[in-house]
N, C-alpha and C positions, 0 to 999 in steps of 0.2 A: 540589458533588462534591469528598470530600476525595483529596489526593494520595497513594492505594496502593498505587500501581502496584509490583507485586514485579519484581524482575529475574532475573538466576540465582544460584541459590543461596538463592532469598528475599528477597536482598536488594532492599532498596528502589530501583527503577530510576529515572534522570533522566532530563529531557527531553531528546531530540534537539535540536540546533540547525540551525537553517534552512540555515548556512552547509556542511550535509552532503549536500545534493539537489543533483537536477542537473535536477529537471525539474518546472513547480508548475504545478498547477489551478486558477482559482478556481472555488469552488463558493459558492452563494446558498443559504444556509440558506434553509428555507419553513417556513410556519407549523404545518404536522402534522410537522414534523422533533421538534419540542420534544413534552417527556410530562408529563404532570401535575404533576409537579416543576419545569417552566420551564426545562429545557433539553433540548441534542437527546438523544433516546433511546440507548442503547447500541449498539442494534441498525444505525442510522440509519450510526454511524461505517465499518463494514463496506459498507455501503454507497459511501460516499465514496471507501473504499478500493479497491473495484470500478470504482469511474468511473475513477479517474484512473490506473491499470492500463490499462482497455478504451480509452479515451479515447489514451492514447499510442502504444498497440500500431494502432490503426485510422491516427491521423495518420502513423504511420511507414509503412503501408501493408503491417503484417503480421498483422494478421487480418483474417480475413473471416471472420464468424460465422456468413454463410448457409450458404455455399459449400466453405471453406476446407477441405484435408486433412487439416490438425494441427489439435487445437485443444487448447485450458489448460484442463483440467481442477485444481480446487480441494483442496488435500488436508489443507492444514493451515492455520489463521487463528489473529493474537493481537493483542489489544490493549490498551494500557496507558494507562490515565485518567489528566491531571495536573489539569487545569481545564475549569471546564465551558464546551459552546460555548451557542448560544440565538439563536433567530430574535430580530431579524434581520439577525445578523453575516454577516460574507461568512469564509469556509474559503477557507485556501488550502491545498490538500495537494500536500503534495511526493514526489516519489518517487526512488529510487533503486534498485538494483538489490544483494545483498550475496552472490549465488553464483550462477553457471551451471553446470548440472549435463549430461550424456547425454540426457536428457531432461524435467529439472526446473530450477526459476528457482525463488530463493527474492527478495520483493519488498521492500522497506521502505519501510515510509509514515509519514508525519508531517501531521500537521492542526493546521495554525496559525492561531490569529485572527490577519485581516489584520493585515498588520504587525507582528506578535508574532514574537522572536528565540527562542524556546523555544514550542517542540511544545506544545498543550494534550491531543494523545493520539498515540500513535504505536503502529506495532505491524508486523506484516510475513503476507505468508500466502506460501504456494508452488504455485505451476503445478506439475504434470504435463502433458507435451505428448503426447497421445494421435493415432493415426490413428483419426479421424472416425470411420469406421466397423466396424474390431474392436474400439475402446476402449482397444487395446493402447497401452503406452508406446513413442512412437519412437525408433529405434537413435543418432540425435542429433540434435539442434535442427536445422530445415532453416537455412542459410545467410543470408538475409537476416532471418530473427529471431533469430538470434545476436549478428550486425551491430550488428541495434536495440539490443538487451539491452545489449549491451557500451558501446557509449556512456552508458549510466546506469549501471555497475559501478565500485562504489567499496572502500577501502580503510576499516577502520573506524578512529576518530580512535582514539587512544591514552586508553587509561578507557573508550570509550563499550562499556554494554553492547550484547547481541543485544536485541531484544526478543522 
């Protein structure tokens, strides 16, 4: 997998550095992660990106996906290839938070081979937080997932693009 990855303007985007998260997952890559090409699938990263999103929101103890009132609705996904990952390395994705909005979060993620100081893909998506059941957007984040959010709310370094 060659390094593509555009940023804004076209420009050619650079890895994130590890040293910009505040919060990592490991993940164990599996054997149907990888595509006939020998590494994980495209699709597979979006995925990871999901986990370690859902995975922090439940440990904080603000979502509940049965039940809950508000829930994150998915509206916008990106992400930028630099190296390839492949069963059976261990992922660490990190996450960080780069806006809270009225009713939207925008996420950024980074998926590093263990131990790797530079992203081999990073990219960000954005919640909308809807009520459950009109679908509508809430008038503003409830209270304790703002909380959460905000302890992963970072500034962006100096050069680093969005992704």
């Amino acid at each position: 997998m060659e390094n593509n990855a555009a940023g804004a303007g076209g420009r050619k985007a650079s890895p994130w550095d590890r040293q910009a998260f505040r919060h990592f997952l490991p993940i164990t890559t599996r054997w149907m992660d990888n595509d006939v090409y020998g590494h994980v699938n495209n699709v597979v990263y979006y995925s990871y990106f999901d986990t370690v999103v859902n995975e922090y929101l439940i440990r904080a103890g603000v979502l509940d996906f049965e039940h809950g009132a508000t829930i994150g609705l998915v509206v916008e996904t990106q992400c930028s290839y630099f190296a390839p990952l492949a069963f059976p390395e261990r992922v660490e994705a990190a996450l960080r938070v780069a806006r809270i909005g009225a009713s939207s979060v925008r996420y950024e993620v980074g998926l590093f081979k263990e131990g790797e100081a530079r992203a081999a893909a990073q990219g960000h998506f954005v919640h909308v937080y809807v009520d459950r059941a009109t679908r509508r957007p809430v008038g503003t984040l409830p209270a304790a997932l703002r909380s959460a959010l905000e302890t992963l709310l970072v500034e962006r370094a100096a050069g680093e693009e969005r992704a």
